[in-house]
Structure formats: C-alpha cells, structure tokens
C-alpha positions in Angstrom: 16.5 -11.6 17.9 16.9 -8.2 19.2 15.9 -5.3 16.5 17.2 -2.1 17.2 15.8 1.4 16.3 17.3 3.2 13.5 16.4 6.7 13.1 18.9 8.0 10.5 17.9 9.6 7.2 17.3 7.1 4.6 16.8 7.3 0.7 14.4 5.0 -1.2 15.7 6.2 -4.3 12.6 7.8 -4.7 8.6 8.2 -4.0 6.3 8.5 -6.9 3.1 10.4 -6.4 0.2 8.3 -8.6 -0.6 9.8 -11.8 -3.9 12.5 -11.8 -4.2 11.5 -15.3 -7.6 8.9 -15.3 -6.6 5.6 -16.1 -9.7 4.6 -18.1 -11.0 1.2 -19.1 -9.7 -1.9 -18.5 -11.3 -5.5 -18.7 -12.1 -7.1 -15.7 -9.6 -9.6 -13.4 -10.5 -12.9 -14.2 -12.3 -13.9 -11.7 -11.4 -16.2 -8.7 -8.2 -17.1 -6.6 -4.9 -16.4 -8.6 -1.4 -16.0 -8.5 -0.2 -12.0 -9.3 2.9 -10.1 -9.2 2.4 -6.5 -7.9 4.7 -3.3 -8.7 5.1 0.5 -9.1 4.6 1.4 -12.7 7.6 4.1 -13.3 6.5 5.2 -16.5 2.8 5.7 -16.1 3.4 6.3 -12.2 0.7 3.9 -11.2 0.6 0.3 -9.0 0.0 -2.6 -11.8 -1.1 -5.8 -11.1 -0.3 -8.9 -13.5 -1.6 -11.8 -13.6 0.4 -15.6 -14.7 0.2 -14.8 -18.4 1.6 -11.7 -17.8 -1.3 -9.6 -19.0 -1.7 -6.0 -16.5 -4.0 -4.2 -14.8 -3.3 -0.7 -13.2 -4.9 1.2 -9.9 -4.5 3.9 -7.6 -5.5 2.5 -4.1 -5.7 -0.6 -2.9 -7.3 -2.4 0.1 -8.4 -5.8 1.5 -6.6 -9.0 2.4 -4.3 -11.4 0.5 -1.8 -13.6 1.2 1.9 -12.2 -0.1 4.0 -15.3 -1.1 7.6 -14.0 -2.0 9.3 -10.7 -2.9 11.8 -10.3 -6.0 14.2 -7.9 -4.6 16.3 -7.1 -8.1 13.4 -6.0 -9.8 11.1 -4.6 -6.6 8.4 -7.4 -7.4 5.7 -8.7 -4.6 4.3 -11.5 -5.6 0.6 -12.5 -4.2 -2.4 -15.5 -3.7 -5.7 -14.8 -3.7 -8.9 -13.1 -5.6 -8.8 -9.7 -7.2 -11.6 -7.1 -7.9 -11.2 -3.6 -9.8 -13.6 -1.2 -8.7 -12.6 2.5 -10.2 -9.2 3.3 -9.9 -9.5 0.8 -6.3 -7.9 -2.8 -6.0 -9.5 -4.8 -3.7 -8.0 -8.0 -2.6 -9.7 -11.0 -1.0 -7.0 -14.1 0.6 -7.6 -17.3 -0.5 -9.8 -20.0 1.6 -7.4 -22.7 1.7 -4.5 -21.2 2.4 -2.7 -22.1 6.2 -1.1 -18.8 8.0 3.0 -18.0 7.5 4.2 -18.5 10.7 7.7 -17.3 11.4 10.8 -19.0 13.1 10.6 -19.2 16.6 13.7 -17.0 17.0 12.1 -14.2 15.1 11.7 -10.3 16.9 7.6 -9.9 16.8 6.9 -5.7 16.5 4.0 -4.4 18.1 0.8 -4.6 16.2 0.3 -1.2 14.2 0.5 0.6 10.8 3.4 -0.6 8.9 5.0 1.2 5.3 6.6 -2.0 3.0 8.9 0.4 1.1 11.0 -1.3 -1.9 14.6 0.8 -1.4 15.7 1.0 -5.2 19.4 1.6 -4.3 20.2 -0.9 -2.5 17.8 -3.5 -4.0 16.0 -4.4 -1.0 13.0 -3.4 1.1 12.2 -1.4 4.1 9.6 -1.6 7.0 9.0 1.4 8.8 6.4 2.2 11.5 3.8 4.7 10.6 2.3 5.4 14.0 5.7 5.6 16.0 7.7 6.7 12.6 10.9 4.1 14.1 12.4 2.4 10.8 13.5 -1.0 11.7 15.2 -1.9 9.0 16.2 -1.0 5.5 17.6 -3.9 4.2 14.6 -6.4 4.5 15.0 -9.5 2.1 11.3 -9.9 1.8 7.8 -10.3 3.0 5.6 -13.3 3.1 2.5 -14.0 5.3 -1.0 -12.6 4.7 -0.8 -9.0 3.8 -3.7 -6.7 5.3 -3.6 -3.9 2.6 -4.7 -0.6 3.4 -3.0 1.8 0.9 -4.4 5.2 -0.3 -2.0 7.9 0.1 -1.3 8.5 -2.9 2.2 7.5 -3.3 4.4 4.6 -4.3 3.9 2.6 -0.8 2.2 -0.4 0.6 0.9 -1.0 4.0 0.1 -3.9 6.4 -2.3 -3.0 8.9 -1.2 -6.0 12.0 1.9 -7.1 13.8 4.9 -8.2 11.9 7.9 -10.4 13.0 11.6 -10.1 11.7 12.7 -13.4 11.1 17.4 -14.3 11.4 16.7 -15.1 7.7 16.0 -11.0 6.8 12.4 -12.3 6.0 9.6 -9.8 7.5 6.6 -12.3 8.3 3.2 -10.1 8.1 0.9 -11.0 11.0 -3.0 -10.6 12.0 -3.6 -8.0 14.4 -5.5 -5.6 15.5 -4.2 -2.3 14.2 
C-alpha cells in the first residue's frame, strides 16, 4: 500500500484548549488492569477516562503505555487495556502483562518511526494521523487505531500522541507500533 502526502488545509471541527479551572478531587482508579473508554470532555474541556461501569475520571496530561483496542468513530471514543494511575491533573497508563502485540496485515504502508497526532475529525466522523516532526498529514479519514499506544500528551489541547512507528493497514485501520521516537 502506497500512502501519499497530503498537505492541504484540513478542519477538525475544532481544538479545545484544557480548562485552567483546577479540577479538584476525585477518588482513585481502581486499581489494576482494566478496560476504559477515553474522550475529550466538551463541556468541561478536559480528557475523561471511564471505566466498565461507566463511572469518570478527568485529567489534563497524560503519559505512559497502554494497549488501544478499538476506536468508536460516531461518537470520537478510544477505547483502551491496561492499568491506570491519577497523579494531579496527570494520567499515567501502564499496558497490560499478558497482552500479545497488534500486528498489522502484511500489505500495510509502515511510516517512519516518529511523533505522531491521533486527531478525532468531528465533521466527518473519523480520525486523522498527522506527523509532528515532518508536519505531512497522511490521512484524514482513518477508521481507527489499535496496537499499543505510547502516550505522550501534554500540550494542552484536545490531542493524543503515539511516540513509535505506525503502519496503515487496506482496511483504514492505523496499527500503532514500538519504536524508537
């Protein structure tokens, strides 16, 4: 699969800058290796994390490892595996030991290993993947991610990033890699 550089304007609808208000207390996560959905809080303009009854926790930043199984791409959901710590306004995510790497097809496009946005474009109800370091946007109309996430996300804004290499599978999946970057 051949992906092609596209460096034409794009909208994501639109990027939300995290709330300076403090966010307070909250309980802890319950501790261990669970199953969370992950999304952009609109109306208190902060990232929320929720867990399988449904019950939410909100941060500012977030960093770590965890493995990212599916995407819902009518409501901008990521859904996740693995352990999950609060500390501040900071999320900090741990993959689960058991879990075997997402490999994708064989006749997937692999990306160079760098410092990729995930970007959920609202409009069109699907998700883009843009390089930070090289600024190319590859594609805007990804149907999902899945593979092992390396989370490195503290600008401030309403974007995630995967810190590796990434291949682009026929199927308009975006497998997250390890690497390097």
């Amino acid at each position: 699969m051949t992906i092609e550089q596209d460096n034409s304007p794009i909208n994501c609808g639109e990027i939300i800058l995290m709330s300076a208000e403090p966010i307070g207390d909250q309980p802890p996560l319950p501790a261990g290796v669970h199953d969370w959905e992950f999304s952009l809080d609109r109306k208190r303009r902060l990232m929320r994390i929720k867990d399988e009854q449904g019950n939410a926790w909100w941060f500012k930043s977030g960093a770590g490892r965890i493995l990212l199984t599916s995407c819902d791409s009518e409501r901008g959901r990521i859904y996740l595996r693995g352990k999950a710590v609060l500390q501040g306004d900071g999320l900090y995510v741990y993959p689960p030991r058991d879990e075997e790497p997402v490999l994708p097809p064989a006749d997937a496009a692999v990306l160079p290993d760098s410092h990729y946005r995930l970007c959920y474009t609202r409009p069109k109800r699907a998700w883009r993947l843009r390089d930070e370091r090289s600024n190319h946007l590859y594609s805007d109309e990804i149907k999902g991610y899945k593979g092992f996430l390396n989370l490195d996300w503290r600008d401030g804004g309403s974007h995630v990033f995967h810190d590796g290499q990434i291949a682009i599978g026929k199927d308009g999946i975006a497998y997250l890699m390890k690497g390097v970057a």
